[in-house]
C-alpha positions as a LaTeX table, in Angstrom:
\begin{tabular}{lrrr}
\hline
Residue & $x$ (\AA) & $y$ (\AA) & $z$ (\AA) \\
\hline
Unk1 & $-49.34$ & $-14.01$ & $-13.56$ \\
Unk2 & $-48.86$ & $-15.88$ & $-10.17$ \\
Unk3 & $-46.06$ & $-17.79$ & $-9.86$ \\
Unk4 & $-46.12$ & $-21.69$ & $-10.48$ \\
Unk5 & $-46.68$ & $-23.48$ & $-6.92$ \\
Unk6 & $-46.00$ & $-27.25$ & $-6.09$ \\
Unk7 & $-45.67$ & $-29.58$ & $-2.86$ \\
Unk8 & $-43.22$ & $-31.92$ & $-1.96$ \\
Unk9 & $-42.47$ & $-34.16$ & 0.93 \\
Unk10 & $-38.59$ & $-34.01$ & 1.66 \\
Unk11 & $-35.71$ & $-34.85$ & 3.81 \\
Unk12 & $-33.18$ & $-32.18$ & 4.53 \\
Unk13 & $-29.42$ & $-33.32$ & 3.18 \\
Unk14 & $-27.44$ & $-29.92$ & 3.55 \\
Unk15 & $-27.80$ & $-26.21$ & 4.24 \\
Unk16 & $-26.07$ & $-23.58$ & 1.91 \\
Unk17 & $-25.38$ & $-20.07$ & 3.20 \\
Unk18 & $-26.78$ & $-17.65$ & 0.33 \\
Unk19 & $-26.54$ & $-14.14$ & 1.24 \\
Unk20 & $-26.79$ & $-12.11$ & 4.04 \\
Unk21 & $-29.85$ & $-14.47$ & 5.20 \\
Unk22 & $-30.74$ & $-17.02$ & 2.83 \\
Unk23 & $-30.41$ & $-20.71$ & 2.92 \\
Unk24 & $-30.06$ & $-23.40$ & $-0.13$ \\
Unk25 & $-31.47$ & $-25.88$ & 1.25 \\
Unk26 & $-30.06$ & $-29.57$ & $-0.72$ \\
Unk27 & $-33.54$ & $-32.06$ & $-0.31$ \\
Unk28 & $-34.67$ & $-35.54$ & $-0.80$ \\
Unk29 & $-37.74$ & $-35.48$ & $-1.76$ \\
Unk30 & $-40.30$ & $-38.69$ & $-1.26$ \\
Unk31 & $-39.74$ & $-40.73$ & $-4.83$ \\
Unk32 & $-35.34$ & $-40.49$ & $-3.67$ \\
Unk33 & $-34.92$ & $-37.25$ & $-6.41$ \\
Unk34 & $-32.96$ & $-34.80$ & $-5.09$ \\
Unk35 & $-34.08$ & $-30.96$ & $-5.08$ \\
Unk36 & $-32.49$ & $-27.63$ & $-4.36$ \\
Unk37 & $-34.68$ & $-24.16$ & $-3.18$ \\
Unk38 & $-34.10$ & $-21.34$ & $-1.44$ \\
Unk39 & $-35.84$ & $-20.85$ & 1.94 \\
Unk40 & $-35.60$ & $-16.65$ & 2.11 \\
Unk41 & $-34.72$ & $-15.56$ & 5.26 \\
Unk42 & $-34.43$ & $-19.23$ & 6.94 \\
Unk43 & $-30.57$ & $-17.83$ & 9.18 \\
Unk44 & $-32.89$ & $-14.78$ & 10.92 \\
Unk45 & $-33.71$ & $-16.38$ & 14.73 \\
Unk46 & $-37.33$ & $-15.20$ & 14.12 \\
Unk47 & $-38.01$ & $-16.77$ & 10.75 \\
Unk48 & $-40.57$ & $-19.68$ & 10.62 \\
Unk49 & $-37.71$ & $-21.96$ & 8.80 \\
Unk50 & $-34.87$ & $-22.21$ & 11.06 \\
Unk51 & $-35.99$ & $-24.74$ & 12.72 \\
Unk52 & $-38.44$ & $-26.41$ & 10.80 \\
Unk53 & $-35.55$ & $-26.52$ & 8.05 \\
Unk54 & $-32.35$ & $-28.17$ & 9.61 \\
Unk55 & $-30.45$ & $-31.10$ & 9.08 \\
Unk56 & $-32.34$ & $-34.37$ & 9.35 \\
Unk57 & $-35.66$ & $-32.97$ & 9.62 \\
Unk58 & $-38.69$ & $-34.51$ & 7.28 \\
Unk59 & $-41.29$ & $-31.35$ & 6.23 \\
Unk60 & $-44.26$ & $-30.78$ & 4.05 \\
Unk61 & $-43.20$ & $-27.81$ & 1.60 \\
Unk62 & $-45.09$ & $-25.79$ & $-0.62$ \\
Unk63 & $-42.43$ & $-24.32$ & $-3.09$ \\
Unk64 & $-43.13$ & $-21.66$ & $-5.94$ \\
Unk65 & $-41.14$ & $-21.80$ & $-9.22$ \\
Unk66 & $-38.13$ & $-19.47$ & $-9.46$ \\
Unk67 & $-35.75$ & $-18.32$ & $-12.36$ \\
Unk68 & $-32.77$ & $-20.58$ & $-11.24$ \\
Unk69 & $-34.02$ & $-22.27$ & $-7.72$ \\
Unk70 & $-37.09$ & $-22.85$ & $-6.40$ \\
Unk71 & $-38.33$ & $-21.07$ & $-3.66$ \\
Unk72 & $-39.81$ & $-22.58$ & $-0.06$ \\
Unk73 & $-43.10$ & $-20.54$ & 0.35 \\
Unk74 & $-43.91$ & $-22.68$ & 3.45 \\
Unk75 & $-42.79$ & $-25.67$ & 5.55 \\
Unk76 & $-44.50$ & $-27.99$ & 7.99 \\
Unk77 & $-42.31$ & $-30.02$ & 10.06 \\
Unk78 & $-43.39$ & $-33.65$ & 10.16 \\
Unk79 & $-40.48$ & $-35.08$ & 11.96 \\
Unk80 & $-37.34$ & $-33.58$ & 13.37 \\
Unk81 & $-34.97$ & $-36.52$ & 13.63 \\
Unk82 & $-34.23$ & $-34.64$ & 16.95 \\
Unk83 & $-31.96$ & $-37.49$ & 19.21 \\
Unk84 & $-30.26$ & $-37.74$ & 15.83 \\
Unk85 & $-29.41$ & $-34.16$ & 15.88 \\
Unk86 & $-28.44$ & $-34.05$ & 19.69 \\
Unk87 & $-27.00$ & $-37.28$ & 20.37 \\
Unk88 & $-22.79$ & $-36.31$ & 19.01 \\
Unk89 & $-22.75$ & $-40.14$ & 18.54 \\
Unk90 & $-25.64$ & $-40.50$ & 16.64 \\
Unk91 & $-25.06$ & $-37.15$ & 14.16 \\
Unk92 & $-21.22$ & $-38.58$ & 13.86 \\
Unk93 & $-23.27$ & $-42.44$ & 12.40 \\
Unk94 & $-25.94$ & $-40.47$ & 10.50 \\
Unk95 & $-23.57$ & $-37.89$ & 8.31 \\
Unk96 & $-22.47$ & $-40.39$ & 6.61 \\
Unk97 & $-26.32$ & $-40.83$ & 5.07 \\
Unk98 & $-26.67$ & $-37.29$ & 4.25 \\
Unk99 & $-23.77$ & $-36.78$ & 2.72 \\
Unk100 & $-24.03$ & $-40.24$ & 0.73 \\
Unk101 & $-27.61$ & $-38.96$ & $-0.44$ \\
Unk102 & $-26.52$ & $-35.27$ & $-1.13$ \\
Unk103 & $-23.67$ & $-36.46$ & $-3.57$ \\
Unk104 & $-25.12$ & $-39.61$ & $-5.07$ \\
Unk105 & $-29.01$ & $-38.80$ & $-5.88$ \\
Unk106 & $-30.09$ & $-36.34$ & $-8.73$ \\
Unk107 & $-32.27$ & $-33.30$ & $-9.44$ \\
Unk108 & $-35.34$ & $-35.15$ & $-11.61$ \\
Unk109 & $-33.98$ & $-38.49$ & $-11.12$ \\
Unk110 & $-36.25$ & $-40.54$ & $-8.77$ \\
Unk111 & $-34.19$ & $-43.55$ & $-7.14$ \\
Unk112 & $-37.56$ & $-45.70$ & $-5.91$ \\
Unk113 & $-37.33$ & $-47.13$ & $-2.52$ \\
Unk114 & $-34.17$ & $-44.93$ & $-0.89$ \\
Unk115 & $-36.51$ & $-42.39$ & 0.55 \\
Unk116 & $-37.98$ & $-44.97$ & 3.11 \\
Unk117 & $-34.91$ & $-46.50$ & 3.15 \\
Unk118 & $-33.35$ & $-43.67$ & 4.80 \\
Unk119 & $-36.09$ & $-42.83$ & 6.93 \\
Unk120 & $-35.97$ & $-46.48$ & 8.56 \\
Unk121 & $-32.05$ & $-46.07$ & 8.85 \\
Unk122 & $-32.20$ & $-42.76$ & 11.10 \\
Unk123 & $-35.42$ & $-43.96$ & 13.20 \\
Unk124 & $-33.28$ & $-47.29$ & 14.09 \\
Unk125 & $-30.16$ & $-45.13$ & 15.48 \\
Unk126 & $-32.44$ & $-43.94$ & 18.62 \\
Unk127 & $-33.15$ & $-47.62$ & 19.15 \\
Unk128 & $-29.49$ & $-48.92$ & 19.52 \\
Unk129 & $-26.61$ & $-48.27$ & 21.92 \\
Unk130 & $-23.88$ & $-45.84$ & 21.24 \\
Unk131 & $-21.47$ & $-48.55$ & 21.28 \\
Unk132 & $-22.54$ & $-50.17$ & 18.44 \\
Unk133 & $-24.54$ & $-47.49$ & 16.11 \\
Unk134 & $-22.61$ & $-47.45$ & 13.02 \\
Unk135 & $-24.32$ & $-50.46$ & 12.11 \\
Unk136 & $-26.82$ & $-48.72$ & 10.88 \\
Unk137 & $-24.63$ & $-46.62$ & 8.44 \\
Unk138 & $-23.55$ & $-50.03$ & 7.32 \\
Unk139 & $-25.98$ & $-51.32$ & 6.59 \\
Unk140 & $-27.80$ & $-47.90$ & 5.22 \\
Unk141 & $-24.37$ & $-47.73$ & 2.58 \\
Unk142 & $-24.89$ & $-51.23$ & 1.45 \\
Unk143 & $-28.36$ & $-51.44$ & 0.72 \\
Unk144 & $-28.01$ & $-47.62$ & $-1.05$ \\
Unk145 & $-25.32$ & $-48.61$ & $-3.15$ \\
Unk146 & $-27.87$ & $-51.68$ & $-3.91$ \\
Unk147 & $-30.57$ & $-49.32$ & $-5.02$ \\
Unk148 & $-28.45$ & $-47.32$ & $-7.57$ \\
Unk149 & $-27.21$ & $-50.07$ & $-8.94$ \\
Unk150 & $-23.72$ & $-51.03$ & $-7.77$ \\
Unk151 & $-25.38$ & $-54.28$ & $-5.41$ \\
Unk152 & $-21.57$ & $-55.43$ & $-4.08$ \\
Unk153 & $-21.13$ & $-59.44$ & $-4.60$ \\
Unk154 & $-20.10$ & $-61.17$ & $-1.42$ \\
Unk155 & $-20.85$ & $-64.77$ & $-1.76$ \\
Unk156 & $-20.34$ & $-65.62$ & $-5.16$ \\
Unk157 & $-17.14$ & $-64.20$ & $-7.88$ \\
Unk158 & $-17.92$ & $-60.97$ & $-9.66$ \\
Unk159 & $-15.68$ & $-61.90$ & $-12.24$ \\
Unk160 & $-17.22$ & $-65.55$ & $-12.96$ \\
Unk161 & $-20.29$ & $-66.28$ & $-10.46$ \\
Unk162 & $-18.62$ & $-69.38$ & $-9.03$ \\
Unk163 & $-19.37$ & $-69.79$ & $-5.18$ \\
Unk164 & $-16.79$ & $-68.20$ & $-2.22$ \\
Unk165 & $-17.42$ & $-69.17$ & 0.61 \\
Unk166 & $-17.14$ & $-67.14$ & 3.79 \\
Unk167 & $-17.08$ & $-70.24$ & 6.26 \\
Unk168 & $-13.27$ & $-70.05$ & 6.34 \\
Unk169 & $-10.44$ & $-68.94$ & 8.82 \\
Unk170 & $-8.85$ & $-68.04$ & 5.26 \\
Unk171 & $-8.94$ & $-64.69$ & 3.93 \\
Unk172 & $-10.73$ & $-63.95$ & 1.04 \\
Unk173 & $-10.19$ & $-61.90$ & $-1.88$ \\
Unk174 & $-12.16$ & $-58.70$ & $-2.55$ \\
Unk175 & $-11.74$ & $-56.40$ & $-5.53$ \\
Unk176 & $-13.50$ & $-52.92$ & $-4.96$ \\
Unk177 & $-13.18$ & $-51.91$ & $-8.67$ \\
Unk178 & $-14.82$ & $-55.22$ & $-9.57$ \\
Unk179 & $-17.17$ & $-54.92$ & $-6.90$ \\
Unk180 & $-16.85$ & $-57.88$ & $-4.99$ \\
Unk181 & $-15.21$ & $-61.11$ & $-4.10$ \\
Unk182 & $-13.01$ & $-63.09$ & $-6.06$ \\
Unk183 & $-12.43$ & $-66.63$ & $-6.62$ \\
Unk184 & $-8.59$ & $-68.18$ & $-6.58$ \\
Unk185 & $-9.21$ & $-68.91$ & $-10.37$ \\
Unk186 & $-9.87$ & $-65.20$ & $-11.78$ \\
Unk187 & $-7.28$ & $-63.65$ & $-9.02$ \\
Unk188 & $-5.11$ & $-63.12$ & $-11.83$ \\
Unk189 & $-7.73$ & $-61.13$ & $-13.85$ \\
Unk190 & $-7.66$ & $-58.28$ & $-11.30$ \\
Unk191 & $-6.00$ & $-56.46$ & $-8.53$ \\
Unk192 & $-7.62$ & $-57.59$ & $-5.19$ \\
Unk193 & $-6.91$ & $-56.30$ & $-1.24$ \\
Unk194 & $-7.31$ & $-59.83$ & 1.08 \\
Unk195 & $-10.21$ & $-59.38$ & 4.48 \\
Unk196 & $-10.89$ & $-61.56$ & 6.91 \\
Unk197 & $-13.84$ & $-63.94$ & 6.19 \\
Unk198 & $-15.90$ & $-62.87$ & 8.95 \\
Unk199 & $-15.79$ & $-58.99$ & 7.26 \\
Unk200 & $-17.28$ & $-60.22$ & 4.47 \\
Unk201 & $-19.68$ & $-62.44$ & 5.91 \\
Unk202 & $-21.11$ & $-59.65$ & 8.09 \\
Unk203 & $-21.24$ & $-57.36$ & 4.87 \\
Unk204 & $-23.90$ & $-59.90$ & 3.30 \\
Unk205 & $-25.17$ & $-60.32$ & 6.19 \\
Unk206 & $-26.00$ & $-56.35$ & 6.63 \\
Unk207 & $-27.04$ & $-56.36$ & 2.98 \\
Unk208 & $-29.56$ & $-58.72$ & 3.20 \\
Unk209 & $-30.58$ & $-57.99$ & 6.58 \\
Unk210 & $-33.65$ & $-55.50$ & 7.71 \\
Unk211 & $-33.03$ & $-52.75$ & 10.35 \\
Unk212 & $-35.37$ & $-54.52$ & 12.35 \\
Unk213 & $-32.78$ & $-57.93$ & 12.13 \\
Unk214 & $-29.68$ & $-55.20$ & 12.00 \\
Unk215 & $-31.08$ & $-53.82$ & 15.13 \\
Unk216 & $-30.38$ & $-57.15$ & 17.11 \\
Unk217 & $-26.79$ & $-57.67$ & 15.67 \\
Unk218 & $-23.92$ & $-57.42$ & 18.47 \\
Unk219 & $-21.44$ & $-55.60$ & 16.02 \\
Unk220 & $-19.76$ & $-53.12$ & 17.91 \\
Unk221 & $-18.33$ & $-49.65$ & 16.52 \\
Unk222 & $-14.80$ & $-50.74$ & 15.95 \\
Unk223 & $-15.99$ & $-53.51$ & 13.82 \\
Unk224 & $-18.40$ & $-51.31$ & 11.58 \\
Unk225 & $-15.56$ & $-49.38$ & 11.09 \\
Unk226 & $-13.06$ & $-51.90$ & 9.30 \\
Unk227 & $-16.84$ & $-53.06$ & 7.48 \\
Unk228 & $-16.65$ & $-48.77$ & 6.55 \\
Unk229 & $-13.41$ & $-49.01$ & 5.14 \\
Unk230 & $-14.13$ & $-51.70$ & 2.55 \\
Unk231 & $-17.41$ & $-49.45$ & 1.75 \\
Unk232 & $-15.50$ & $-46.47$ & 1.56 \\
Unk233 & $-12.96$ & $-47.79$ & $-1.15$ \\
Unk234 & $-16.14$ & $-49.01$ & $-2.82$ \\
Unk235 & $-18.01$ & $-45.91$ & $-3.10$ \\
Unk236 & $-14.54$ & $-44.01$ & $-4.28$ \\
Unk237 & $-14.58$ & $-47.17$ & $-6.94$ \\
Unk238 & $-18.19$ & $-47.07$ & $-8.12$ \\
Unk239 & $-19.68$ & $-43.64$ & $-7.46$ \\
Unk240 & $-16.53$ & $-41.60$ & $-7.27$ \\
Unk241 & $-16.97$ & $-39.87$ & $-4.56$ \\
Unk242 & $-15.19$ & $-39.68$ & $-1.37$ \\
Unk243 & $-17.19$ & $-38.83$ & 1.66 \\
Unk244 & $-15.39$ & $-36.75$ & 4.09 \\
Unk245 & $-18.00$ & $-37.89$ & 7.09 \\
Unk246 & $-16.65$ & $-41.22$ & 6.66 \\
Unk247 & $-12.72$ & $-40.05$ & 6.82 \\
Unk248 & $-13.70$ & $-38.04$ & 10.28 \\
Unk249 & $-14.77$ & $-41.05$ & 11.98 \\
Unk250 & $-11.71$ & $-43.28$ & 10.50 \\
Unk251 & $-9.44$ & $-40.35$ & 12.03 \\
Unk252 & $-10.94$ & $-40.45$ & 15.39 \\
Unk253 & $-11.68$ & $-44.03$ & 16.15 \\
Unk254 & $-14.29$ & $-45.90$ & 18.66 \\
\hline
\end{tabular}
C-alpha cells in the first residue's frame, strides 16, 4: 500500500543533523502548528534540499507519512528570506524569531495569525537600517507573546486594571511574573523591577503598532535592547523558556 502523502506550506525554524546525511528539519507550517520531517539526504551538495531547505526559507512540501517523522518527498522554494540569511545584522535580529517559534509553537496545535505574523516581521528587516533593526524582533516578541496568550499590560495594572500612566519622568513599576505594570496601590501584592517610562511607553507602542508604523520608528539598536531585556525576563516568566539568541546579542552589544 502506498504510503500516506500530504502538502504543507511552511517556514523553516531549525535544522537537525540525523545521520550520516539526513536533516530534521523543525517547520512552521501556514495555520502557526509546528511540524518535524526528515528531508533524506538534504547535507549531500547535490541534493535538491540543501538549499531549498535552510533557515528562513518559505517552501511548498509534499511530505509522505513515516513510522516516527514524516518524510519531505519534495520541496518548492517560494521564498528564501535571502538578505536575512546574508546580512550578519539581520540573521543576529531574526534568530531571535526562529528560535521563539521553534520552542513556543506545537506539533497539531495551530496558533491562528503567527504564520503571517512572522512572515511580515522578516520581510520588514530588508526595509530598515542596520542601526536600528531589532525593532522588528520587538515588536515580532510582543505581538507573539500576544497571540499565545500572555498579551503583556502596559497602560493599565495587571493586578487591578486601574490606569498607569507612562507620561511621567517617574519610573514605573513592572512585574514580569504578573505580566505587566503595576500601580503604587497593589506594589505590595508583588515583587516588581522599576523602568523608565519611556521603556514602557515604546513597548505599547510596538505592541499596538504595525510593521508598516514600526518601520518608521527612530528606535535605535541600543534601545531595543534594554526593550529585549524586559521581554526576555518575560518570556523566562510566562513561557519558560530562555532563548539563547537573545543572550548573544545582550553579550555583544550595539
Amino acid at each position: 500500500m502506498a504510503a500516506l502523502t500530504y502538502t504543507c506550506h511552511a517556514l523553516v525554524l531549525k535544522r537537525t543533523k540525523l545521520g550520516e546525511s539526513d536533516v530534521i528539519c523543525t517547520l512552521l507550517c501556514s495555520d502557526g502548528s509546528q511540524l518535524r520531517a526528515v528531508a533524506k539526504g538534504a547535507r549531500k551538495p547535490t541534493s535538491a534540499f540543501s538549499s531549498r531547505l535552510e533557515l528562513f526559507s518559505v517552501c511548498d512540501l509534499l511530505l509522505a507519512k513515516g513510522k516516527n517523522l514524516d518524510i519531505i518527498k519534495e520541496a518548492r522554494l517560494i521564498s528564501a528570506h535571502m538578505q536575512v540569511k546574508t546580512d550578519i545584522s539581520m540573521l543576529e535580529a531574526a534568530s531571535p524569531i526562529l528560535e521563539f517559534l521553534e520552542k513556543t509553537t506545537q506539533v497539531d496545535l495551530p496558533v491562528p495569525r503567527i504564520y503571517d505574523l512572522t512572515n511580515k516581521a522578516l520581510t520588514s528587516f530588508s526595509r530598515v537600517e542596520e542601526e536600528d533593526n531589532l525593532k522588528i524582533t520587538v515588536a515580532f516578541l510582543l505581538k507573539a507573546l500576544a497571540f499565545l496568550g500572555f498579551k503583556p499590560s502596559f497602560s493599565s495594572c495587571v493586578l487591578c486594571g486601574e490606569q498607569v500612566s507612562t507620561d511621567t519622568v517617574t519610573p514605573i513599576s513592572f512585574s514580569s511574573l504578573e505580566g505587566g505594570v503595576v500601580c503604587e496601590n497593589c506594589l505590595r501584592f508583588t515583587q516588581t523591577v522599576f523602568f523608565s517610562s519611556e521603556l514602557i511607553h515604546w513597548l505599547e507602542v510596538l505592541l499596538y503598532s504595525s510593521f508598516e508604523e514600526v518601520i518608521e520608528y527612530a528606535l535605535t539598536n541600543a534601545f531595543s535592547l534594554e526593550l529585549l531585556r524586559i521581554l526576555s525576563d518575560l518570556i523566562t516568566a510566562h513561557m519558560g523558556i530562555s532563548l539563547k539568541s537573545l543572550r548573544f546579542l545582550f553579550s555583544h552589544p550595539f
